[in-house]
C-alpha positions in Angstrom: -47.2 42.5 201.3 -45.2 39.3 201.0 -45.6 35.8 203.0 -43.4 34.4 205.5 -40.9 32.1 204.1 -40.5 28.3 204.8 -36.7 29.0 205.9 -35.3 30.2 208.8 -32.6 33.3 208.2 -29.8 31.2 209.0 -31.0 28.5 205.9 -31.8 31.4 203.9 -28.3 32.6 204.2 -27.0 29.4 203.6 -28.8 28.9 200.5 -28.0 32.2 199.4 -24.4 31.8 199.7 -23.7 28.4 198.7 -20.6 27.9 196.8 -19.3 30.7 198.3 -17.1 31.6 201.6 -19.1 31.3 204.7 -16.6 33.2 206.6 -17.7 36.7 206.1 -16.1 38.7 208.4 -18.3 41.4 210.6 -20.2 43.6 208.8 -18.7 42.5 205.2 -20.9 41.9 202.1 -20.7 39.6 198.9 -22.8 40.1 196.1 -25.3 36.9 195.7 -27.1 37.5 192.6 -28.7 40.0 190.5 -31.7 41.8 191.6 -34.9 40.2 190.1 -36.9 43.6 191.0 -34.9 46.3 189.0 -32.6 43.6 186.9 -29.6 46.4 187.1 -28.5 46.0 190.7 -26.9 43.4 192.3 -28.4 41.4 195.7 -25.9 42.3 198.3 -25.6 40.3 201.6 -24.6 41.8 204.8 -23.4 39.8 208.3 -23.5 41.4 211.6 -22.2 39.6 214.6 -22.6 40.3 218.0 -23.6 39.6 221.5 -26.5 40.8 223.9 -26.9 39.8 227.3 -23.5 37.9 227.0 -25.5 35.3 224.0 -23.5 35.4 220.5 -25.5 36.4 217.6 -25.6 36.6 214.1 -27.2 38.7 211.5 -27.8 38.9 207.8 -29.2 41.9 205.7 -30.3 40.8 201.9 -30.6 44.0 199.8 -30.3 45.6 196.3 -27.1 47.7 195.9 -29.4 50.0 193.1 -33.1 50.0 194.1 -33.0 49.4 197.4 -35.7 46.4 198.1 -35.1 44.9 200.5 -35.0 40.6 200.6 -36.2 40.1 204.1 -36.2 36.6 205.3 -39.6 36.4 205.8 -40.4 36.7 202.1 -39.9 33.8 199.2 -36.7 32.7 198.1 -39.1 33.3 194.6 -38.7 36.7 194.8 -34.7 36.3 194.2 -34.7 33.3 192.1 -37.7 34.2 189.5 -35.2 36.5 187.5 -38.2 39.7 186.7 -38.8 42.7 187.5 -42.1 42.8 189.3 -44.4 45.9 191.4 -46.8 45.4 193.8 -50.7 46.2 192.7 -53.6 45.7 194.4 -56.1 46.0 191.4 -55.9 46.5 187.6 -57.7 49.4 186.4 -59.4 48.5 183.2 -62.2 50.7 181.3 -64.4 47.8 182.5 -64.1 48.4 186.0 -60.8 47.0 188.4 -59.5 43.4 188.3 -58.8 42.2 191.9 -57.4 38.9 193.3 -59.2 37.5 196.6 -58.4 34.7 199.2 -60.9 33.4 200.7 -63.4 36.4 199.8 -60.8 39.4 201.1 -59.6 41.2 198.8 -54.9 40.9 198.4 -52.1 42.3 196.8 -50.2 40.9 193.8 -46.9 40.7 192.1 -47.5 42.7 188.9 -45.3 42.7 185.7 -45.8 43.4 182.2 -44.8 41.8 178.8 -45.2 43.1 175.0 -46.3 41.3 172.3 -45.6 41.9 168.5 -48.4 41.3 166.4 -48.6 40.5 162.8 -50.6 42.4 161.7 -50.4 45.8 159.1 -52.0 48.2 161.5 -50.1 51.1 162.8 -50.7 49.4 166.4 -47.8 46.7 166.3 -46.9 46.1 170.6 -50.0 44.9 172.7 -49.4 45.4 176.3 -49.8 42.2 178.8 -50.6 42.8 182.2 -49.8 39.6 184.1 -50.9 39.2 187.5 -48.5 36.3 189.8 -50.8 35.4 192.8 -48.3 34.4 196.1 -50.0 30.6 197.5 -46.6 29.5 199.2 -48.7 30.2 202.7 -52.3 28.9 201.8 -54.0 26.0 203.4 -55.4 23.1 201.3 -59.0 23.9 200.4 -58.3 27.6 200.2 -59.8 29.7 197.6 -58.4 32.5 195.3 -60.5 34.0 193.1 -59.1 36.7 189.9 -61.8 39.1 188.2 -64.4 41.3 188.5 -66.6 42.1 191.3 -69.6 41.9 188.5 -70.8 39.2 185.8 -69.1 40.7 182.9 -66.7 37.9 181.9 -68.0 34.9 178.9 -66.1 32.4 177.5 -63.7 32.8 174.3 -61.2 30.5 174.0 -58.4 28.2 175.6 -55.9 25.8 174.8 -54.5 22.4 176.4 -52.9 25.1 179.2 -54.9 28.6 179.3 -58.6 29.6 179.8 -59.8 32.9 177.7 -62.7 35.0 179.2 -62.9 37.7 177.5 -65.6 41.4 177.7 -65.9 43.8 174.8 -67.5 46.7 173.6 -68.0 47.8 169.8 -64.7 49.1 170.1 -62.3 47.5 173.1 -61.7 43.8 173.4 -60.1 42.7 176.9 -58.9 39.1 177.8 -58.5 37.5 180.8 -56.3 34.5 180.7 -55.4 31.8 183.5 -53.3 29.3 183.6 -55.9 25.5 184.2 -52.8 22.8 185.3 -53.6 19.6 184.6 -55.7 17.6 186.5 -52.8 15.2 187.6 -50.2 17.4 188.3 -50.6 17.5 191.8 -46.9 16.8 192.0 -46.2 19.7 190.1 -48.8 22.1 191.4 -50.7 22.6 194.5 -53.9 24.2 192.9 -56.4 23.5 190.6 -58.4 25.7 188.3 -61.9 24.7 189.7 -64.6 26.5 187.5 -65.2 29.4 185.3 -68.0 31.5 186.9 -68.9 34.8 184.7 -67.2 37.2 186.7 -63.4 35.9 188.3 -61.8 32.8 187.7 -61.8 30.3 190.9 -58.8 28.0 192.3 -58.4 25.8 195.3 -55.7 25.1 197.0 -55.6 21.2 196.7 -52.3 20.2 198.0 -50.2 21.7 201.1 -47.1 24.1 199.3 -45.0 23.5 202.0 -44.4 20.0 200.2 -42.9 22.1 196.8 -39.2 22.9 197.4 -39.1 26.0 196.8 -35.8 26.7 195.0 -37.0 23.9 192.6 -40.5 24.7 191.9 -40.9 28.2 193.0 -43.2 28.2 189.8 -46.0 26.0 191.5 -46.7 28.4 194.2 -47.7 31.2 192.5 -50.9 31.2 190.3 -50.3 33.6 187.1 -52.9 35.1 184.8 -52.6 37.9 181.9 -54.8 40.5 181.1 -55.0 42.5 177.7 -57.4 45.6 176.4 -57.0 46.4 173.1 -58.9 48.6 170.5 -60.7 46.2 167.7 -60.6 48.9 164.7 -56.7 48.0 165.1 -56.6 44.7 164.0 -57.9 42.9 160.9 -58.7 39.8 163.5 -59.3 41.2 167.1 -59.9 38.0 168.6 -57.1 36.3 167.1 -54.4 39.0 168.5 -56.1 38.5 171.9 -55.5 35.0 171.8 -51.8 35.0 171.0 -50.7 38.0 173.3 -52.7 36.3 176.0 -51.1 32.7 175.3 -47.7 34.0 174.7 -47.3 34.2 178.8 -50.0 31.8 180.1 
């Protein structure tokens, strides 16, 4: 479900705790931060110290004092310092057929989360739902490739801007978007993938620089590729395709 992180526990600890006491005593906790999953609870850090087979050890448990998740070490720091709720979703069922995110052709989970949008329009339909899809690359390789789509030709070109790409499907009655964030071409500083091409049916990236170079705490942001989708009736908008557009851009 989640990749292995670039810090040992110990570091993670570390960072987790910095500017606080060090000196936990056995089996105390200290709150760290709060919980970017449920955003009521609190992450809660837990030492254990011990010894087996007379070698000292130490031991630190990274949990939610309301939902329960559980921060293992071998997960990314993101997950604590990206401040949103998220689940985990394999697909996105749309009346189109299910949006999936591959690596290298085999099909992987995703964080999922969901934003609203207020339109301006008069229609009795005011909140459009986005769907927003944040791919995990922190473990890729350069020259790896992550697809986002359909399994079919269904997508065509509708719109972008200097940041986002709009494919779009619709029906005489449902409009849906798919919208990816295209980095530009020179941020390879700031990014380590690329938005390669459009094909008709999932948008393509390539890994084009190694993420272990990002530090993570810093740029959490540039190892995670995020799109949004959106389905919306037409007859509830004067200007279909111009809703689309905005709820789409609003997150991408």
């Amino acid at each position: 479900m989640y990749t292995g992180s670039l810090e040992s526990e110990i570091g993670l600890f570390a960072d987790l705790c910095k500017s606080r006491d060090m000196l936990m005593a056995d089996n105390e906790t200290k709150y760290v931060r709060k919980c970017p999953k449920c955003t009521d609870g609190s992450i809660m850090t837990r030492k254990t110290h011990g010894y087996n087979n007379g070698q000292e050890f130490y031991g630190f448990d990274h949990y939610c004092d309301t939902c329960g998740e559980q921060y293992f070490t071998n997960r990314l720091h993101s997950d604590i310092f990206l401040h949103k709720p998220f689940d985990i979703y394999d697909k996105i069922e749309t009346p189109f057929g299910d949006i999936k995110v591959k690596i290298n052709g085999k099909e992987t989970d995703f964080r999922y989360r969901t934003e609203i949008y207020e339109t301006k329009s008069k229609a009795a339909e005011k909140v459009i739902s986005i769907d927003i899809i944040d791919i995990d690359v922190s473990r890729l390789q350069i020259n790896d490739i992550i697809t986002c789509g359909f399994d079919t030709e269904l997508l065509e070109y509708n719109d972008s801007d200097e940041r986002s790409v709009i494919f779009s499907r619709e029906t005489a009655s449902l409009l849906l978007g798919l919208c990816a964030f295209e980095p530009y071409e020179w941020e390879t500083d700031t990014f380590c993938y690329q938005l390669e091409d459009y094909p008709g049916k999932a948008f393509k990236y390539r890994i084009v620089s190694s993420p272990d170079i990002f530090d993570e705490n810093e740029l959490y942001e540039s190892k995670f590729i995020s799109l949004a989708v959106v389905c919306i009736n037409k007859k509830d908008y004067k200007d279909p395709n111009t809703e689309l557009f905005l709820a789409l851009t609003m997150v991408i």
